[in-house]
C-alpha positions in Angstrom: -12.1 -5.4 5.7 -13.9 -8.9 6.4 -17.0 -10.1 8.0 -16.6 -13.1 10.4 -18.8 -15.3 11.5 -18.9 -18.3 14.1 -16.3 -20.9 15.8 -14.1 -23.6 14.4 -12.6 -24.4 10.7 -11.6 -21.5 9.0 -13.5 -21.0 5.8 -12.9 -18.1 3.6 -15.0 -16.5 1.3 -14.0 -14.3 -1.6 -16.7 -12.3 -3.4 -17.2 -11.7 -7.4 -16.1 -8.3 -8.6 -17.2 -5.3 -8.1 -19.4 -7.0 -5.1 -18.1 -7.1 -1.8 -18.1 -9.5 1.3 -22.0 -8.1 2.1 -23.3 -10.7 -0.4 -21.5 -13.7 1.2 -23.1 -13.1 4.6 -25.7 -15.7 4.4 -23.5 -18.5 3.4 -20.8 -17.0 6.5 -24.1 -17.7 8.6 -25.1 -20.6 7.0 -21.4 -22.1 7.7 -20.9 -20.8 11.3 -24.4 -22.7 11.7 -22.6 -26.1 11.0 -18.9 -25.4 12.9 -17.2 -23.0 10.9 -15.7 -19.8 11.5 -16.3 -18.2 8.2 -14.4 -14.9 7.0 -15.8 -12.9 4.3 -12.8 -10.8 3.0 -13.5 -7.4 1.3 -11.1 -8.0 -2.2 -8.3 -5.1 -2.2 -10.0 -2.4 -3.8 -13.9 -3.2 -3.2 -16.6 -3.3 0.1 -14.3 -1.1 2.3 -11.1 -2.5 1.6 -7.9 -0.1 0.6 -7.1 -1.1 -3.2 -3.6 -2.8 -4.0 -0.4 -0.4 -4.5 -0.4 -1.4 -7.9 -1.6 0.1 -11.2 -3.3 -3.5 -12.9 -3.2 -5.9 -10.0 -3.2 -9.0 -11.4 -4.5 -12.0 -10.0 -1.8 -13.5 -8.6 -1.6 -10.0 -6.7 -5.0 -10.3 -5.2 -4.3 -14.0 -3.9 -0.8 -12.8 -2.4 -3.1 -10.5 -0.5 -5.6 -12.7 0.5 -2.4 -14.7 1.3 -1.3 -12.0 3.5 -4.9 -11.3 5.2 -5.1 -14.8 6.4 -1.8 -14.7 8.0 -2.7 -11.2 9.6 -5.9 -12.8 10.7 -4.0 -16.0 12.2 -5.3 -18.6 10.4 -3.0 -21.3 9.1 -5.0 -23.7 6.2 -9.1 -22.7 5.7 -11.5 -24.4 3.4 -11.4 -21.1 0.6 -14.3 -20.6 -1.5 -14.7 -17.9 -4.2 -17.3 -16.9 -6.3 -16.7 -15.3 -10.1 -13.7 -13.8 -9.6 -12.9 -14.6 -6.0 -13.3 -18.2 -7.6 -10.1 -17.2 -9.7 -8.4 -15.3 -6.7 -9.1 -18.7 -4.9 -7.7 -21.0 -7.6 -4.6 -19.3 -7.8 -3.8 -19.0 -3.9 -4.6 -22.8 -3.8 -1.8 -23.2 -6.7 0.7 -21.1 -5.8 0.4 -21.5 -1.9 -1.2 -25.6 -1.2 -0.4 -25.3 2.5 -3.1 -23.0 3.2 -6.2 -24.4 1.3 -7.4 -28.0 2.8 -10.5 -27.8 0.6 -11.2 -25.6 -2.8 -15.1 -24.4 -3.6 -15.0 -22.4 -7.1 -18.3 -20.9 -8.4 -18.6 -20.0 -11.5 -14.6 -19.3 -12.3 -14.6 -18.2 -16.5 -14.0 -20.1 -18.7 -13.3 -18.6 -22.2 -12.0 -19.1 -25.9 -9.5 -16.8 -26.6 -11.7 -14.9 -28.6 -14.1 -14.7 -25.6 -11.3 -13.2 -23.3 -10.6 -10.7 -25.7 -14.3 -9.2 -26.0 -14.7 -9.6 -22.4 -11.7 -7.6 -22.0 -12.6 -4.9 -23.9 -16.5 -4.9 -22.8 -17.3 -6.2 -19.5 -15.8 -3.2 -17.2 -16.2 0.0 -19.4 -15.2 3.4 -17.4 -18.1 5.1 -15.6 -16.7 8.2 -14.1 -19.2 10.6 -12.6 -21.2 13.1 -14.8 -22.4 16.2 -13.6 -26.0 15.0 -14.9 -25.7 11.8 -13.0 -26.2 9.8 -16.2 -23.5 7.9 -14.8 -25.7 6.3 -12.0 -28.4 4.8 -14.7 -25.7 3.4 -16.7 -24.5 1.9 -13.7 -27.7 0.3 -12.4 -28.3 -0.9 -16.3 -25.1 -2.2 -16.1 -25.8 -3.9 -13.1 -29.2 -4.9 -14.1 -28.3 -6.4 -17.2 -25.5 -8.6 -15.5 -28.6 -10.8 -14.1 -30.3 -10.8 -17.3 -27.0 -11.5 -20.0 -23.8 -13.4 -20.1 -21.9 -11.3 -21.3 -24.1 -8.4 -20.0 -23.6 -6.2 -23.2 -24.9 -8.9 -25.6 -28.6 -8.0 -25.0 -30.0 -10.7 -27.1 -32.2 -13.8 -26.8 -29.4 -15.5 -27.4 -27.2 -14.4 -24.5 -30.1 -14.3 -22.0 -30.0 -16.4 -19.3 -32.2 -18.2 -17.2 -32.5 -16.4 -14.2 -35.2 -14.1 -12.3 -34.7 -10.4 -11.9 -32.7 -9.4 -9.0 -35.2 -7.8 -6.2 -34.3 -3.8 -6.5 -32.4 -3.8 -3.2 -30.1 -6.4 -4.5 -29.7 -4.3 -7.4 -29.2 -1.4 -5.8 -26.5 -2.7 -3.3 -24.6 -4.3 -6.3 -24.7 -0.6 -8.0 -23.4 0.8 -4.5 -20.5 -1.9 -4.7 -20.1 -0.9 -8.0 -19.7 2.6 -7.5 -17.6 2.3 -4.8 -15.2 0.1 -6.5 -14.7 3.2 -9.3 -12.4 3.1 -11.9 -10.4 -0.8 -9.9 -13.5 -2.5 -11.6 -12.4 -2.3 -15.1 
């Protein structure tokens, strides 16, 4: 699934996990308004995209993809940007396929210790399968919540809070929709 806006220069827009191409419709605007003809691509797995036949996708698996869309879509070399983790699907279909990116915009790709990988990996995406109580929707819109507040959301400290206003609640509750739509490909 994508969004498209506009006429001229590709320009391609990835998304940060477990958002989809919804939140990048104001820059698509904003890009058709000077020239562009911007695509918003739903990641494999999130917005109302068909996950990847494979059981942990890597990243290299979601750039092949996005590899793959852009040649279904016809286009031939963009401008790519990518946010969060569309910043890292980005950075690694500019490095294994050069041909197709002329220009490389990358907000806020991670960049970890080690040690910071490790706890990320084992925190950032725990499961939240569906209770019959529907706890699972609060812990998702805490979860959700928090992400504005914290980096890394589950270190609820001073320390770890960051600088930023509190997402309006239908930003919130559009990034909990995302989320829950994404299920169990999140983590």
């Amino acid at each position: 699934h994508y969004r498209r806006a506009g006429n001229g220069p590709a320009a391609v827009l990835l998304h940060e996990s477990p958002l989809s191409s919804r939140v990048l419709e104001p820059l698509a605007r904003e890009l058709a308004a000077h020239g562009f003809t911007a695509i918003a691509l739903d990641t494999p797995g999130y917005g109302q995209s068909e996950p990847l036949p494979v059981a942990e996708p890597s990243v290299a698996d979601y750039a092949e993809a996005t590899a793959a869309a852009r040649e279904t879509l016809g286009i031939h070399s963009c401008l790519l940007y990518g946010a969060h983790t569309g910043a890292q699907i980005a950075i690694e279909l500019a490095r294994l396929r050069p041909d197709l990116v002329t220009a490389l915009v990358a907000e806020g790709p991670p960049i970890l210790t080690a040690e910071e990988r490790e706890e990320i990996l084992a925190s950032y995406c725990p499961p939240l399968p569906p209770t019959w109580d529907g706890s699972h929707l609060l812990a998702t819109w805490t979860m959700r919540r928090d992400q504005a507040i914290f980096w890394p959301w589950f270190r609820r400290d001073r320390e770890h809070r960051r600088s930023a206003d509190m997402l309006p609640a239908g930003v919130l509750h559009d990034g909990v929709m995302d989320t829950l739509r994404a299920g169990a490909g999140y983590g």
